[in-house]
N, C-alpha and C positions, 0 to 999 in steps of 0.2 A: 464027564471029563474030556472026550473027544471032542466034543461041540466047542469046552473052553479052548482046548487047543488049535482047533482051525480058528475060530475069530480070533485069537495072537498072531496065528501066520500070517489071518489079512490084512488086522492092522498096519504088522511090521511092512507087511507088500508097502502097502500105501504109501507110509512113510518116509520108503524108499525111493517109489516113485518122485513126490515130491520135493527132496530132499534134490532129487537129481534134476527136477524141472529149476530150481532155485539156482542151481550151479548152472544148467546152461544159459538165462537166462543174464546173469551178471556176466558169462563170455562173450553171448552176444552183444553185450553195450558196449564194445570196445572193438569195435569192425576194424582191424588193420589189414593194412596191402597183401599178408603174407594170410589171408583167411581167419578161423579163430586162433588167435595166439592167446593162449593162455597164460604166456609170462609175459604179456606187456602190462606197462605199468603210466599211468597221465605225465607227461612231462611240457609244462606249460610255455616254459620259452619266453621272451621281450612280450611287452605290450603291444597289440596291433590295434592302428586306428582308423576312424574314417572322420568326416568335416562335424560329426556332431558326437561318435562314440566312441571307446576303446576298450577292448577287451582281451584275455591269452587265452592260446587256444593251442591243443595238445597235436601233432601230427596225425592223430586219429581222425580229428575233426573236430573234438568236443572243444565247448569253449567253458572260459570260467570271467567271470566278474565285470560281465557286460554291463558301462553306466556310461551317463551321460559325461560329456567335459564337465570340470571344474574351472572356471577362468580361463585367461589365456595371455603365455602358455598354461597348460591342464597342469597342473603343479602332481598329476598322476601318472598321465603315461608321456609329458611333457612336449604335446600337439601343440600346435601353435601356429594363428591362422594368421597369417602376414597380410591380407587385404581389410582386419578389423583394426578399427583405432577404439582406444579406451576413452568412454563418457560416462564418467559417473554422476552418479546422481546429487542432487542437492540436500537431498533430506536424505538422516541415516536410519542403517539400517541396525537394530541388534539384537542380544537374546540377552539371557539371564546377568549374560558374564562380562560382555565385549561389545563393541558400537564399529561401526565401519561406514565408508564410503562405497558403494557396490557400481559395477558396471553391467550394464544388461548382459555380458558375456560372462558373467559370474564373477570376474576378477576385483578382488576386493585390494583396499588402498585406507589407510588411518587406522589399523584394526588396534583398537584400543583397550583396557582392562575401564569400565564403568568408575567416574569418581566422583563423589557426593551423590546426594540423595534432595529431592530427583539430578538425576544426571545432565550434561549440557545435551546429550542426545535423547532427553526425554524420558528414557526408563525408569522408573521409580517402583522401589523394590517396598514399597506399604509402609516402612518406616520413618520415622523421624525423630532430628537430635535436634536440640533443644540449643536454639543460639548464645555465645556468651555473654554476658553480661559487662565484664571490665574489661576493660582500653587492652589491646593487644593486638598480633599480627598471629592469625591461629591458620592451619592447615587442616581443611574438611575430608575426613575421612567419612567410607561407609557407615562407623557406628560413635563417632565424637571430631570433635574440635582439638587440635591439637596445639597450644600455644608454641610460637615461635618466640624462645624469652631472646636469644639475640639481638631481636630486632626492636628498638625504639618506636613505638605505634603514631607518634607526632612527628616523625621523620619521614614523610610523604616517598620520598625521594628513591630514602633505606629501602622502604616496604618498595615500589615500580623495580627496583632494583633488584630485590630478591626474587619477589614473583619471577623476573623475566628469565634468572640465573636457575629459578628451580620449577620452572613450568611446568615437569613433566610428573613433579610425585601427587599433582591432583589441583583441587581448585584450594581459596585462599578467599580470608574472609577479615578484614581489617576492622576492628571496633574501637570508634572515637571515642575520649570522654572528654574531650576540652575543644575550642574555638583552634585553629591552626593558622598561620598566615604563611602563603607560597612566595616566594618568588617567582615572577611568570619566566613561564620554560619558553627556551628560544631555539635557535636551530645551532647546532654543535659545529663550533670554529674545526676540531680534530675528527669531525667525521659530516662529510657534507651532506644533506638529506636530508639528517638524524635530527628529530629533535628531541629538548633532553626531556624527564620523566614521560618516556612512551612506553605505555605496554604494548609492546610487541612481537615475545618468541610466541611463536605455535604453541597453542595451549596453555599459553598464559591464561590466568582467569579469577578475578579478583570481585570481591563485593566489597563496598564502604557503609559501615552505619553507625547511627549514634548513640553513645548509651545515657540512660538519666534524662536527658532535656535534649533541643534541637541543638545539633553541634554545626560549627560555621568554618569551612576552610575555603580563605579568603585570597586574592592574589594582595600583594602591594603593590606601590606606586613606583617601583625604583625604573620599573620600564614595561613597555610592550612586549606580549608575549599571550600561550595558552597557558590553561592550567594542563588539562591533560591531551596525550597526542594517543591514540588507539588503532592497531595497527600499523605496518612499515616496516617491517622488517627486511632487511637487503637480500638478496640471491649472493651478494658481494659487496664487499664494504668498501670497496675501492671503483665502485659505477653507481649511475644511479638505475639501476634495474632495480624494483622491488618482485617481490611473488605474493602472493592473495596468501593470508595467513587462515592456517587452522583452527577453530578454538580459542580464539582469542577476544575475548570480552571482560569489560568495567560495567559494574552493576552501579549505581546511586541506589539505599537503600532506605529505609525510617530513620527520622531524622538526623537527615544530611542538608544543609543547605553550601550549594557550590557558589560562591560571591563572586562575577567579577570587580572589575575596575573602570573607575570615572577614565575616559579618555581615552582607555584600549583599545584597539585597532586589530586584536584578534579575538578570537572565540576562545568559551569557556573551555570546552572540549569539542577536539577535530576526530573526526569516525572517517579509517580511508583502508584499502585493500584487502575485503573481506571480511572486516571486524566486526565487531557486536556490541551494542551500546546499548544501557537497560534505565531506565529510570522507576521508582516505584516508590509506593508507600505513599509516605507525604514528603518525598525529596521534592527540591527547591534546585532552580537555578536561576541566578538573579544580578540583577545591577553593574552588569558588562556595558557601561555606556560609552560607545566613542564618538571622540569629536572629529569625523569625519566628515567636513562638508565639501565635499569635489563630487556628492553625485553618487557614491557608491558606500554600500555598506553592508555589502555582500560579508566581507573579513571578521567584522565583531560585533559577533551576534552570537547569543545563548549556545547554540550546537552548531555545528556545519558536519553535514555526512556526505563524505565524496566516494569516488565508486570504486568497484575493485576490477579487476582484469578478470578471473571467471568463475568469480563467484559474489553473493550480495554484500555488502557495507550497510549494514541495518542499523537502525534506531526506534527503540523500543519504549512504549510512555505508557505508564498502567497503573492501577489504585487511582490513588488521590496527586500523583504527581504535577509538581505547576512550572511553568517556564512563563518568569513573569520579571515587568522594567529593566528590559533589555534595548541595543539598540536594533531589535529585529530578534525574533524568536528563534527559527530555527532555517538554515536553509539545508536542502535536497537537490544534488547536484551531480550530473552526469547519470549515463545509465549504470546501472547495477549497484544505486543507491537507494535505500527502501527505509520512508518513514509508516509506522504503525502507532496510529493513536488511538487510545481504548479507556472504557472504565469510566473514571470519575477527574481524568486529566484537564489541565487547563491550561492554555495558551494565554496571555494578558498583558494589557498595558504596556507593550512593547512599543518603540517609536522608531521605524526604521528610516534614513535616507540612500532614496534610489533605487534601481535596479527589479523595487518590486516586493511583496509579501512583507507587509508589517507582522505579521504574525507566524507566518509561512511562505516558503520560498520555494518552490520546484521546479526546477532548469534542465534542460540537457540533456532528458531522457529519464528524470528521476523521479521514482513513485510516492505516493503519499497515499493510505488510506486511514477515511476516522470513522469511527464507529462509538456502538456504545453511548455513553453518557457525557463523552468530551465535549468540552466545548472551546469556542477561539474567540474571543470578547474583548474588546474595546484598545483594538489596535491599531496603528496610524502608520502611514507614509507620505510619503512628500518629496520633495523634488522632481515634481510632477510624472512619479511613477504609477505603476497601477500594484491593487491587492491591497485593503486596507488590510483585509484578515488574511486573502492568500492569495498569491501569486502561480499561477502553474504557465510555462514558458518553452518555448524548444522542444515540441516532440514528448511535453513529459505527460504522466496521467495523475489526476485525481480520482480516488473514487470514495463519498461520504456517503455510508449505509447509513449512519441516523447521529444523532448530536448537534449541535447549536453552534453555527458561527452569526455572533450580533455586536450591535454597538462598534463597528470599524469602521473607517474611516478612510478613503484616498483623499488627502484633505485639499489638491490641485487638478488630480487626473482621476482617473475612470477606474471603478470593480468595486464598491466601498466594500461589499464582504467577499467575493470571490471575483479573479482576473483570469482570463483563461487567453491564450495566445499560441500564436506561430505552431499549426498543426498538432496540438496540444487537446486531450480528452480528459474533459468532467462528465463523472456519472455521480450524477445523486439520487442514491436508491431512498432514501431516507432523508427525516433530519429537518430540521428550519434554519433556515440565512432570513435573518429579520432585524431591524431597524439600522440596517449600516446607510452610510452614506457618502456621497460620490459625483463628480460630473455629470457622468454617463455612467447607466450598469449599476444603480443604486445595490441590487442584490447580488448579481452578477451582471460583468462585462465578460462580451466572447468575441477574438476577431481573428482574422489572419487563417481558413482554413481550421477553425475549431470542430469540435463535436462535444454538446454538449446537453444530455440525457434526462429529464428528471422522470421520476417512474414512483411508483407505488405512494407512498401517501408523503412523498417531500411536500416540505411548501417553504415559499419563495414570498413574505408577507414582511408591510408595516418599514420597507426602504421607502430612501428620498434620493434624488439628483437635481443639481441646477440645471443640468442641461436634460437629454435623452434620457426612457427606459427605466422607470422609477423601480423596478421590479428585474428586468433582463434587458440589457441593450445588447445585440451580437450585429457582426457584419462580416460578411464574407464567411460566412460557417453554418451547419447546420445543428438544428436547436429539436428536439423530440418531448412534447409533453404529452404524458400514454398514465393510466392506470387513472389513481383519484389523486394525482399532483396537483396543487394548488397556487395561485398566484394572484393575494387578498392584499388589500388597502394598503398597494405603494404609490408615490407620488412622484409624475417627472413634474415638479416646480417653477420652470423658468416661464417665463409669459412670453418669450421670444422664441426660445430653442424647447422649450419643454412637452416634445412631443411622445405618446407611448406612456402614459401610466403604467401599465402592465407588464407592455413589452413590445421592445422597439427594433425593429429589423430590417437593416440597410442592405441591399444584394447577398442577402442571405437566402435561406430555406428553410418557413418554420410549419411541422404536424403538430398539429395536437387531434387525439384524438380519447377512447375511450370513455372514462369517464370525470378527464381533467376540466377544472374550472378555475376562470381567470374572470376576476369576481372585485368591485369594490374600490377600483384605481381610480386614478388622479390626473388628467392631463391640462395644464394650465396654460398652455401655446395653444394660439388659433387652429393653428394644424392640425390639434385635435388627438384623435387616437388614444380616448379615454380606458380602454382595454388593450386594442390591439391598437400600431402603429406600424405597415409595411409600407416600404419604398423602395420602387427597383427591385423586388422582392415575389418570392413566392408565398402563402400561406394554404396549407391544407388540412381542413377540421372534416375527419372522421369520428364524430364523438366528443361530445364536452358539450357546459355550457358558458356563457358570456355572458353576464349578469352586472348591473348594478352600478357603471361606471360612470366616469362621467369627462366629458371636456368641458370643460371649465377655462372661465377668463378670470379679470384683474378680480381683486375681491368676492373668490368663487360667481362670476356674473356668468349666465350659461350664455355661449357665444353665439355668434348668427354669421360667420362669414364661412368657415370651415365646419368642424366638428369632429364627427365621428364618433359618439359614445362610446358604440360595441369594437367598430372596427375603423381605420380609416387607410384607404387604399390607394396612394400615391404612385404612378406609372406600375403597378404590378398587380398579382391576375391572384384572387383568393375565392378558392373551389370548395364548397361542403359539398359532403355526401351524407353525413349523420351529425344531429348536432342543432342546438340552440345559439341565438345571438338574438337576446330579447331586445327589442325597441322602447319603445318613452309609454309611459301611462298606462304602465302594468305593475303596480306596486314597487314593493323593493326589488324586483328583478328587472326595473326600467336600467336602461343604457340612456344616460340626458344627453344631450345636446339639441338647441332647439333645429339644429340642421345634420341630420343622419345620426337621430338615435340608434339607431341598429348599425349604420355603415352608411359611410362616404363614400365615393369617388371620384378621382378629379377624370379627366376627360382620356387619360390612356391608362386607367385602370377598367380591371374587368374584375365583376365579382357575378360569379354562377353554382348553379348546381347542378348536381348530377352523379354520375360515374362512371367507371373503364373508359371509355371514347364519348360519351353520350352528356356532354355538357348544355344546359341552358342558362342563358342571361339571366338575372336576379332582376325583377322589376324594380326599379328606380326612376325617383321623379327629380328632374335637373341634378342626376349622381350622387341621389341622395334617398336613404330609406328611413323611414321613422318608424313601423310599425315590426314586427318580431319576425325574424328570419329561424322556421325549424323545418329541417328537412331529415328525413325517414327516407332509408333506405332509395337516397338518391331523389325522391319526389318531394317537392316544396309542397308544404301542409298551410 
């Protein structure tokens, strides 16, 4: 019994100990000026901040709810750093619930509830409703279609009207069952700017499509005018200031075909500050022909996307969509206008006059990229413009990863499938440009300060020109053939001017190097230059070969005054360091001519080998080589 009694007392000792270590212990965390106070208590006070945090913090010293800013001002302890300006970004940002525009200082701008499935900001929450079937004006919710019965579905006008008045309860989805005829929309006598059926408030956002069979809304003939205007919305109805609209896009959906008119003088649909323009399925836009002949026909042609102040004006072409017998397909105009071609789209049978791109148009600093399986086929210009298939002009770019532009035509002037100009960039990572045809620039023409790229497995095959460059004419620009790009059996034709089968280059700068091959061409001028054609020119071959070509006279007769099978080098200096340029009486990798199968030059040409500083002269007899020029690593083999 005594033993249970003293281990109680020590327990309890301990206990107490303890008990008392705990209390001073929670005194101590609370070190005030007046030593331990046992009656103070946290009192945290305003938010205090510094350039990136803010946090309260009790007179003791403790703080509480140290974080970073939120935006700015901090919509927390409401910092606010007067030397940042707001840039947000282009692509949105969102979560489950909301989409927004973000600033790298976190401040966010557009914060929106998500409408439809997928969303215009891309979220798509794994479900899907099931579109409707009969003719109506329906409003797309999260989980169904909601018919609009007020609205008449064949009342084009109704529907642009409603959309723009109810923009904000989600997107809107318009379902044709019959043929429609428009009246083309013109610019509004009672509000100047405006033209009539635009979608234009923020967040307007509409799809068109057909139900049953292909449905057709057509303009008539009572006047000039669009069908639809996309984007514009005023800052003030009383100036013409516009602002760059949010969310605002016209879909073209399964069978829709958009019709112009004989004789119009504007476009089907105009894309300008900001806006979004969609084509898809097997939508159509077609038969806008006008009788424009003074030289331009920029105005009435299939689409026109103009640019927006600071943000893109995009036009979108995907599935099986065609834009086809137009007077000019599409143009791309100013910077911050972005066309996207993809999929199984087609460009066709367009006839433009003037200004350039029978099929395609890109001015001003406006982009264009095509990919995928599109293609741009059998389109025309005339009024001695250039771009049978495209035109790119003013600073703008092209870039075609892979797809088919053929069968075009500059049917007076130069580019028959691609025109590139006035400090202007084509890159062809991909793709074939084949059988067009043209003056000069059978496949492509490049001048005025170009740059223009082919890479990985493009090929540039099977052009014609009456004059120059049956394959690539450029001047004054530089030209880069790299990886296994190709440039097979195109023909410059003319027995006078028809110099450069392959590729023609006038005070330019053309590499090729890796493992590109310019193989197979055609030059039927004395001058020769059955592969290559430089004058006043640089050409530098690090890699590739030159195969197969030929200069050619009247009745393919192989000629004896000039030549030049492989190369022919007119006042300019072409340097290998790696690289084939076979000569005559080597099978099918001969270069013919019976004077400078391999390479010509006239008497202020210089053709050597070598590298870095360490150049030598290319043996030639009277500036002429017959036999196979291959150099390795800088030494002639």
């Amino acid at each position: 019994m005594k033993n249970a009694v003293k281990l109680f007392e020590a327990m309890h000792s301990i206990a107490i100990i303890a008990i008392a270590a705990i209390i001073g212990l929670a005194l101590a965390a609370c070190d005030t000026s007046n030593g331990n106070d046992t009656t103070h208590s946290h009192q945290w006070g305003a938010w205090k901040s510094n350039a990136t945090q803010h946090w309260k913090e009790c007179s003791c010293g403790e703080e509480y709810g140290r974080a970073n800013h939120n935006g700015n001002p901090c919509p927390v302890c409401e910092y606010n750093d007067s030397s940042h300006s707001h840039s947000y970004s282009d692509t949105w940002s969102k979560d489950a619930t909301q989409h927004w525009k973000e600033c790298s200082c976190g401040d966010k701008r557009n914060v929106t509830n998500h409408t439809g499935n997928p969303c215009v900001c891309g979220y798509d929450n794994g479900s899907t409703i099931a579109e409707p079937t009969v003719a109506g004006l329906y409003r797309k919710t999260k989980d169904a279609y909601i018919l609009i019965d007020t609205i008449t579905p064949t009342d084009i006008d109704a529907v642009i009207t409603y959309v723009n008045a109810n923009a904000d309860e989600g997107e809107y989805l318009l379902v044709v069952g019959q043929n429609i005829t428009l009246t083309p929309a013109v610019l509004k006598t009672s509000l100047p700017g405006y033209y009539e059926r635009s979608l234009a408030r923020d967040n307007a956002r509409l799809t068109i499509i057909g139900t049953g069979s292909m449905r057709t809304i057509s303009l008539d003939s009572t006047k000039q005018g669009r069908m639809f205007t996309i984007g514009g919305e005023k800052q003030n109805p009383n100036d013409y200031s516009y602002h760059d609209n949010d969310n605002v896009s016209l879909t073209i959906g399964n069978n829709i075909t958009l019709k112009g008119r004989t004789g119009n003088n504007n476009q089907v649909v105009y894309v300008q500050f900001g806006a979004n323009f969609t084509m898809q399925g097997n939508s159509i836009i077609t038969g806008n022909n006008g009788n424009n002949d003074n030289g331009s026909s920029v105005n009435n042609r299939g689409v026109y996307i103009s640019r927006g102040n600071n943000s893109d004006s995009t036009f979108l072409m995907k599935d099986n969509a065609s834009i086809t017998d137009n007077a000019g397909g599409v143009t791309v105009s100013r910077n911050g206008s972005v066309f996207t071609m993809q999929d199984n789209t087609i460009i066709s049978n367009n006839k433009a006059k003037g200004l350039g791109g029978g099929g395609v148009l890109v001015t001003e600093g406006g982009v264009f990229t095509m990919k995928d399986n599109a293609a741009i086929t059998n389109n025309e210009i005339t009024n001695s413009s250039n771009g049978g298939g495209v035109s790119v002009d003013e600073g703008s770019t092209f870039t075609m990863i892979s797809g088919t532009i053929s069968g075009n035509k500059a049917v007076e002037w130069d580019g028959g499938g691609v025109s590139v100009r006035s400090d202007s960039t084509f890159t062809m990572q991909g793709g074939i440009i084949s059988n067009n045809e043209a003056r000069a620039g059978g496949g492509v023409y490049h001048s005025s300060e170009t740059i223009f790229t082919m890479q990985n497995n493009a090929v540039i095959s099977g052009n014609r020109t009456t004059h120059t460059g049956g394959g690539v004419h450029f001047t004054t620009g530089v030209f880069l053939m790299k990886d296994n790009a190709a440039i097979t059996g195109n023909i410059a034709s003319d027995t006078t001017q028809g110099s450069g089968g392959g590729v023609c280059v006038l005070s330019g700068a053309f590499t090729m190097q890796d493992n590109a091959v310019i193989s197979g061409n055609e030059s039927k001028n004395i001058t020769g230059g059955g592969g290559v054609y430089i004058s006043n020119s640089s050409f530098y071959m690090n890699g590739g070969v030159i195969s197969g070509n030929k200069a050619v006279g009247v009745n393919n007769t192989i000629v004896g005054i000039l030549g030049g099978g492989g190369v022919a080098i007119i006042g300019s200096t072409f340097r290998i360091s790696n690289g084939i340029v076979y000569g005559s009486g080597v099978g099918n990798n001969s270069n013919t001519s019976t004077y400078g199968g391999a390479a010509l030059s006239n008497e202020n040409g210089n053709a050597q080998y070598g590298s870095g500083e360490n150049w030598t002269d290319i043996p030639l007899t009277s500036g002429a080589r017959n036999t196979t020029i291959n150099v390795v690593n800088g030494e002639l083999q």
